[in-house]
C-alpha positions in Angstrom: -26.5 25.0 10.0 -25.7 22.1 12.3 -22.7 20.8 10.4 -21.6 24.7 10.9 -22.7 24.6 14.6 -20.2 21.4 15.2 -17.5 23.4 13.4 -17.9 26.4 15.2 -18.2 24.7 18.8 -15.7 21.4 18.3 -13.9 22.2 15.1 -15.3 19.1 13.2 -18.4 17.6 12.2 -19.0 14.0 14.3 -20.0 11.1 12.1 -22.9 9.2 13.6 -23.2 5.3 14.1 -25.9 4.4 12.4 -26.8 1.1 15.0 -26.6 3.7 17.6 -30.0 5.2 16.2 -31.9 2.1 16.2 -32.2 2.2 12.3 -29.5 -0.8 12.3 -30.5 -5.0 11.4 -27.0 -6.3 11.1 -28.0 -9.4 9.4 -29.8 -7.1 7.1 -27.3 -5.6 6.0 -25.3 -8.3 5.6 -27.7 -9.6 2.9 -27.6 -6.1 1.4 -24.0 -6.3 0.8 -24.2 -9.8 -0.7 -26.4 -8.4 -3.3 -24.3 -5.6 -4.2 -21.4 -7.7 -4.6 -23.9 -10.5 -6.4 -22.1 -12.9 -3.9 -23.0 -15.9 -1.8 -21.1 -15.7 1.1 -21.1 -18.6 4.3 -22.8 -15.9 6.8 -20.8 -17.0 9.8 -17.3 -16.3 7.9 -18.8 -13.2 6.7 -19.9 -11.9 10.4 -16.3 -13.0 11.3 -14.8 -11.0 8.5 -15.8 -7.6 10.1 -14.9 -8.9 13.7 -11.9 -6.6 14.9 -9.3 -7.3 17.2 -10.2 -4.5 19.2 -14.2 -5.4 19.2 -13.3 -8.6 21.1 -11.2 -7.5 23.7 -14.3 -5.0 24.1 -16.3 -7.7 24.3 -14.9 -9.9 26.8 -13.8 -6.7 29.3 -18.0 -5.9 29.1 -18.5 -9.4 30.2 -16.2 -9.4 32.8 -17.6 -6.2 34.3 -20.8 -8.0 34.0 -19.4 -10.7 35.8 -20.1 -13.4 33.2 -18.7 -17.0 33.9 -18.2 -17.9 30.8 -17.2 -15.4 28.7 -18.2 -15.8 24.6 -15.5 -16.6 23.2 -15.5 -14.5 19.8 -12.9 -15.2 17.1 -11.4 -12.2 15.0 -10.8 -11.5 11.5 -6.8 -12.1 11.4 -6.9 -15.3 9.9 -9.2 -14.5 7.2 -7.1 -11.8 6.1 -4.2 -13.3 5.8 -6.1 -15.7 3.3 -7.7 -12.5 1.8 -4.4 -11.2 1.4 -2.7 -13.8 -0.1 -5.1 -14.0 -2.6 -5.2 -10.6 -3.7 -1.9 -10.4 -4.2 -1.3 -13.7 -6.1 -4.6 -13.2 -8.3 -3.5 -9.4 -9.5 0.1 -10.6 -10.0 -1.5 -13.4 -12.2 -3.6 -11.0 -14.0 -1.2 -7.7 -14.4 1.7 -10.3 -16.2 -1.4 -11.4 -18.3 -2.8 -8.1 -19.3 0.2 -6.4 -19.3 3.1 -8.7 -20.9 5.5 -6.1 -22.2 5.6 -4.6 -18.9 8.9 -5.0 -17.0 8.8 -7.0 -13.2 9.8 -4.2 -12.0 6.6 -2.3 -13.3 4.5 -5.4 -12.3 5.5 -5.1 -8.3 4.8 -0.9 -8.4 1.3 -1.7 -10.0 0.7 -4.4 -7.3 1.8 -2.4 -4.5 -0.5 0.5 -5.3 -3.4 -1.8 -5.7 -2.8 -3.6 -1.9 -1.8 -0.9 -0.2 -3.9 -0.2 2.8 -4.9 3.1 1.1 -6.5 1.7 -1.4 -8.3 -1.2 0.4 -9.4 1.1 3.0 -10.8 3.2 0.2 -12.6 0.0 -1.7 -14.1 -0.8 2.0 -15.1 2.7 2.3 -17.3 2.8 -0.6 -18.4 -0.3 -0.4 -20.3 0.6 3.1 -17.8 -1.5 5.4 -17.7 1.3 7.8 -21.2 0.5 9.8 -20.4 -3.4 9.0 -16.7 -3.4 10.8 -17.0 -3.9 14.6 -14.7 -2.0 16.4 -13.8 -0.7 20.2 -14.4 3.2 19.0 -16.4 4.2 15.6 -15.7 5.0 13.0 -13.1 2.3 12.2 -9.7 3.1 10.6 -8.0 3.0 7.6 -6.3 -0.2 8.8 -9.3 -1.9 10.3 -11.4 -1.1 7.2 -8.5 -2.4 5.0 -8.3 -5.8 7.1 -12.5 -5.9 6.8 -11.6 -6.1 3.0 -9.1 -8.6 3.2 -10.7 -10.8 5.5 -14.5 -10.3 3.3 -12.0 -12.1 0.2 -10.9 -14.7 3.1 -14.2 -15.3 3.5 -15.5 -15.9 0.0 -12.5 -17.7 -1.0 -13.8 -20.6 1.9 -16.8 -20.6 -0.4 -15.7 -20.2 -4.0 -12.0 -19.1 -4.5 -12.7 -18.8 -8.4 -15.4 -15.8 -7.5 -12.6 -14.6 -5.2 -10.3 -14.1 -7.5 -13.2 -12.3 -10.1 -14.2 -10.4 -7.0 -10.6 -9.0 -6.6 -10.3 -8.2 -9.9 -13.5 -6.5 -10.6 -13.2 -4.2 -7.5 -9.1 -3.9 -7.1 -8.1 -4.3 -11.0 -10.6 -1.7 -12.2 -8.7 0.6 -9.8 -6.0 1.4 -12.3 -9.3 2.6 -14.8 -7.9 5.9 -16.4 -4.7 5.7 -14.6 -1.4 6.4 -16.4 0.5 3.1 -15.0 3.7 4.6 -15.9 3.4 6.9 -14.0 2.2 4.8 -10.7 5.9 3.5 -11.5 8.7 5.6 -10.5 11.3 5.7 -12.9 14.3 7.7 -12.4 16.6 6.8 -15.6 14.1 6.3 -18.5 16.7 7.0 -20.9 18.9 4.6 -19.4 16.1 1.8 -18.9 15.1 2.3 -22.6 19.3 1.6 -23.4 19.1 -1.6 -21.3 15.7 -2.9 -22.8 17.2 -2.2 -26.2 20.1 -4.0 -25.8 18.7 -7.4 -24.2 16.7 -7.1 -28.1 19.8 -6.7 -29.8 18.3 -3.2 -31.3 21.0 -0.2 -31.7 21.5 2.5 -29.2 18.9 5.2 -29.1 19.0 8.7 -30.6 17.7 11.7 -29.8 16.5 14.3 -32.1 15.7 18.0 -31.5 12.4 18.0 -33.7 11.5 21.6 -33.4 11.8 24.5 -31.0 9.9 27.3 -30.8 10.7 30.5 -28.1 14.4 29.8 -27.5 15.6 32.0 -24.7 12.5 33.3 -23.3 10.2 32.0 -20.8 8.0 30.8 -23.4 10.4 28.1 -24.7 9.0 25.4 -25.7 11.3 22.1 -27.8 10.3 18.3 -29.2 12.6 15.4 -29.0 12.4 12.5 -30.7 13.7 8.8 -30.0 15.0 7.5 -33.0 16.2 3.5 -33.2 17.3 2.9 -36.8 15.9 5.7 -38.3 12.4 4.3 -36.6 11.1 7.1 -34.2 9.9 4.9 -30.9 8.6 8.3 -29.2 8.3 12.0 -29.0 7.6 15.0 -26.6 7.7 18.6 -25.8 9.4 20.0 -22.8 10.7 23.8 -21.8 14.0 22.6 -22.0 16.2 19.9 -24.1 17.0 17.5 -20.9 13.2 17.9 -20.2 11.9 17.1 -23.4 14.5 14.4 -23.7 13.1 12.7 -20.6 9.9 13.0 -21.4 10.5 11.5 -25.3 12.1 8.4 -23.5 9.1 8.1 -21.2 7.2 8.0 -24.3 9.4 5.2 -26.5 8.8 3.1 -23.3 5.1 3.5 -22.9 5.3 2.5 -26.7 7.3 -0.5 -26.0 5.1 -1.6 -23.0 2.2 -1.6 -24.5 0.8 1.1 -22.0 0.4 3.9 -24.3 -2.4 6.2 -25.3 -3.7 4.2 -28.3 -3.4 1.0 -26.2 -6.2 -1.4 -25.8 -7.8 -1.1 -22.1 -7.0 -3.9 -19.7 -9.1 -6.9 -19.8 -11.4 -6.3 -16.7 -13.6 -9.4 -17.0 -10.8 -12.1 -18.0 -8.7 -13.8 -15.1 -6.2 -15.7 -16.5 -5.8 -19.6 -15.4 -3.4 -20.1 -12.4 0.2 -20.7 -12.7 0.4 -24.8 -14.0 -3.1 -25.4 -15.4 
């Protein structure tokens, strides 16, 4: 009835700061997210971590009006997240050319982009009850600041152990692609003429296409299977309500086959990083 009330009177429901309630012990819940995570953070990096850009300005403008000499001088989160950042990105390349090493670079860099875009760090933050610990000018924070308090929480862990960093990243960002079709998180316009490409580099003949069936021609119910024939080996198959559909969708299917990334493949390895790049 009160949610309705907001509705009804300001057209949204407002979402209440908890430290504004007197229910709030920052360095409490600090620890609490420690022990979710199961990580041992240096508390001062951490605090900084989820010190905003905005919150300082804030800051030193209440201190002024307060006519304070000498005004605290509070350092932000930026540099932490642009170690958290480089981090992320280096540890999922590493780990999506190691689980995945059929896939094509091209494939690699969509998969990474999905994973660190501010989306989906904003998200992670999100549910990971960054929102009360981010300090910002106005509450809630946004989908950047909450994606920087992610960044710069990695920053601040790799000052402390980078190797439980890079698990960190993994654990929370990897397992993000968990029941997601990564071919299709990869925008391909011309499977047909990526699968003649990939062939060719292996030397392999040109592919066929085969109408396997077709039931319903002419009527709205039409439904036909292609198959992707390579030397008489058939690399993939699908239905479609037309031949250039099902065609498509066949050579979608021979390079899911190829890549490794099918239906019957083996799920990524969530709990393995792979060494770094020389070792």
């Amino acid at each position: 009835m009160v949610e309705q009330n907001y509705i009804l009177k300001e057209g949204k429901v407002p979402i209440l700061k908890r430290a504004g309630e007197g229910l709030f012990n920052y360095p409490a819940e600090l620890a609490a997210l420690e022990a979710r995570l199961g990580e041992s953070f240096d508390r001062h990096l951490l605090s900084q971590a989820f010190i905003t850009q905005s919150h300082v300005q804030q800051e030193a403008e209440q201190q002024r009006e307060l006519g304070v000499e000498n005004v605290v001088n509070l350092q932000d989160n930026s540099n932490l997240e642009k170690q958290g950042i480089k981090v992320i990105r280096d540890t999922l390349e590493r780990w999506l050319i190691a689980a995945l090493p059929k896939f094509p670079r091209e494939g690699v860099e969509a998969l990474l982009e999905y994973l660190t875009k501010e989306e989906m760090l904003a998200d992670v933050g999100f549910h990971l009850s960054l929102r009360e610990l981010v300090l910002t000018a106005s509450y809630p924070p946004t989908g950047k600041e909450l994606a920087q308090g992610f960044s710069a929480m990695v920053g601040a862990l790799v000052n402390s152990d980078q190797a439980r960093a890079e698990q960190l990243v993994i654990d929370i960002l990897g397992s993000q692609l968990a029941g997601k079709e990564l071919n299709e998180l990869w925008s391909l316009r011309d499977p047909m003429g990526l699968l003649v490409n990939l062939l060719k580099e292996e030397g392999r003949s040109q592919p066929e296409s085969r109408l396997l069936w077709k039931t319903g021609p002419g009527t709205i119910l039409a439904s036909y299977r292609v198959g992707i024939y390579v030397d008489r080996e058939l690399l993939g198959e699908s239905p479609g309500e037309s031949l250039d559909i099902a065609e498509e969708m066949a050579a979608r299917d021979a390079l899911r086959n190829m890549f490794g990334t099918g239906e019957a493949s083996p799920p990524l390895p969530w709990g393995r990083l792979p060494n770094r790049v020389g070792n």
